[in-house]
C-alpha positions as CSV (number, residue, x, y, z in Angstrom):
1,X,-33.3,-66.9,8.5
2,X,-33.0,-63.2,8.5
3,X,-30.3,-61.5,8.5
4,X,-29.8,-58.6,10.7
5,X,-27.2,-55.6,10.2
6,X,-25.8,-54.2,12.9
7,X,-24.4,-50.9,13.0
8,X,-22.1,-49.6,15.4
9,X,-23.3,-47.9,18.6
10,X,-21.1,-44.6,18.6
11,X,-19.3,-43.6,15.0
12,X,-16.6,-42.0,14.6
13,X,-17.2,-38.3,14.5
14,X,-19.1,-39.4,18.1
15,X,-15.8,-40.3,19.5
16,X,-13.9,-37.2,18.0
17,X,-16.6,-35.1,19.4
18,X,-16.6,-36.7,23.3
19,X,-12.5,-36.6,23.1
20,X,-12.9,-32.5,22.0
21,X,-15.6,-32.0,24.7
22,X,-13.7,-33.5,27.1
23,X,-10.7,-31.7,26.6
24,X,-12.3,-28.2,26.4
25,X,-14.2,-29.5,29.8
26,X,-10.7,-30.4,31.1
27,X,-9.2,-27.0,30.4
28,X,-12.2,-25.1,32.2
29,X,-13.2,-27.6,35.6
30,X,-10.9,-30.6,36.7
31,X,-11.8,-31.3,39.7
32,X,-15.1,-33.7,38.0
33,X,-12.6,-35.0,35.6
34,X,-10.1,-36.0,38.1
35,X,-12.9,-38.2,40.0
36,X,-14.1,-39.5,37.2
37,X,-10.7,-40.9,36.2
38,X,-10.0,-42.0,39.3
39,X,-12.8,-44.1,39.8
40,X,-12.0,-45.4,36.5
41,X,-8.5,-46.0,37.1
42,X,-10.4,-47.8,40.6
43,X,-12.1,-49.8,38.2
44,X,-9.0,-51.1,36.6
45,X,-7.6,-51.4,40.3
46,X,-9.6,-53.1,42.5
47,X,-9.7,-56.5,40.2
48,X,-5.8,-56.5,40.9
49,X,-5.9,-55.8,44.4
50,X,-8.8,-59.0,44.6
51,X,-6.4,-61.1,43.0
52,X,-3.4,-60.5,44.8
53,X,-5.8,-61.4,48.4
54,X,-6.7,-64.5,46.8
55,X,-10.2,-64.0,46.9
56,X,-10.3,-64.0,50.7
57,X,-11.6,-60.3,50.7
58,X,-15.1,-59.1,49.3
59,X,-15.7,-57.4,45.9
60,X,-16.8,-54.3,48.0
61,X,-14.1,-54.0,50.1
62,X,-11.0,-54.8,47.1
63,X,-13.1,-51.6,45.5
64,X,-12.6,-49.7,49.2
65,X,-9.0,-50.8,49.1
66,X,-7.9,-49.4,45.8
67,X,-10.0,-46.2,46.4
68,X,-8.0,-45.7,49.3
69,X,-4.6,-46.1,47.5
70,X,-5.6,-44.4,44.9
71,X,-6.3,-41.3,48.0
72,X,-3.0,-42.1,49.3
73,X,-1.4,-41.4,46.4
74,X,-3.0,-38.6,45.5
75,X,-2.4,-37.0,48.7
76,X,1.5,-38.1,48.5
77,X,1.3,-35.9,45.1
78,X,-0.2,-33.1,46.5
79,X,1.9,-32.6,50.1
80,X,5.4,-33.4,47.8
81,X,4.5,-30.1,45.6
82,X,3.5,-27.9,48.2
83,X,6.7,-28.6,50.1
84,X,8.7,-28.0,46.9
85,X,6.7,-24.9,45.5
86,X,5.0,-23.2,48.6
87,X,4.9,-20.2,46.6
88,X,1.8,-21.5,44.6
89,X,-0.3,-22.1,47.8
C-alpha cells in the first residue's frame, strides 16, 4: 500500500495574509464586507431557524427567513442611530 502525505490546503502565512487583506479591505469599502458577512452569519442562521419549524418549511425558504431577520435587524440598527445622532446624516 502506498502511503500518501497530505499537506494542508492553506498554510499559515496564507491565513495571516487573507486576515491582513481583509482588514485593509475593511478599512477602505464595507459595504461588500458587510454582505458577505451577513450571508455568512445567514449561513449559520437558517439551519436554526429549520430546526425550530420542525422541518415543516423548505431549505430555501428557512435561508429567506433568516435573510430577512438578519434585514430587520439591520435596519433596527440603522433607524436607532439616526434618531439618536441626526447630525451624522
Amino acid at each position: 500500500m502506498k502511503y500518501i502525505k497530505l499537506q494542508p490546503f492553506f498554510s499559515k502565512a496564507d491565513v495571516v495574509e487573507a486576515i491582513s487583506y481583509i482588514w485593509y479591505e475593511w478599512q477602505r469599502q464595507k459595504l461588500p464586507l458587510v454582505i458577505f458577512l451577513g450571508l455568512c452569519l445567514n449561513l449559520l442562521l437558517a439551519p436554526c431557524v429549520y430546526a425550530a419549524t420542525g422541518g415543516k418549511l423548505e431549505p430555501r425558504h428557512t435561508y429567506a427567513l433568516g435573510a430577512l431577520g438578519l434585514v430587520t435587524l439591520a435596519l433596527v440598527i440603522y433607524l436607532f442611530d439616526v434618531v439618536f445622532r441626526p447630525e451624522r446624516y
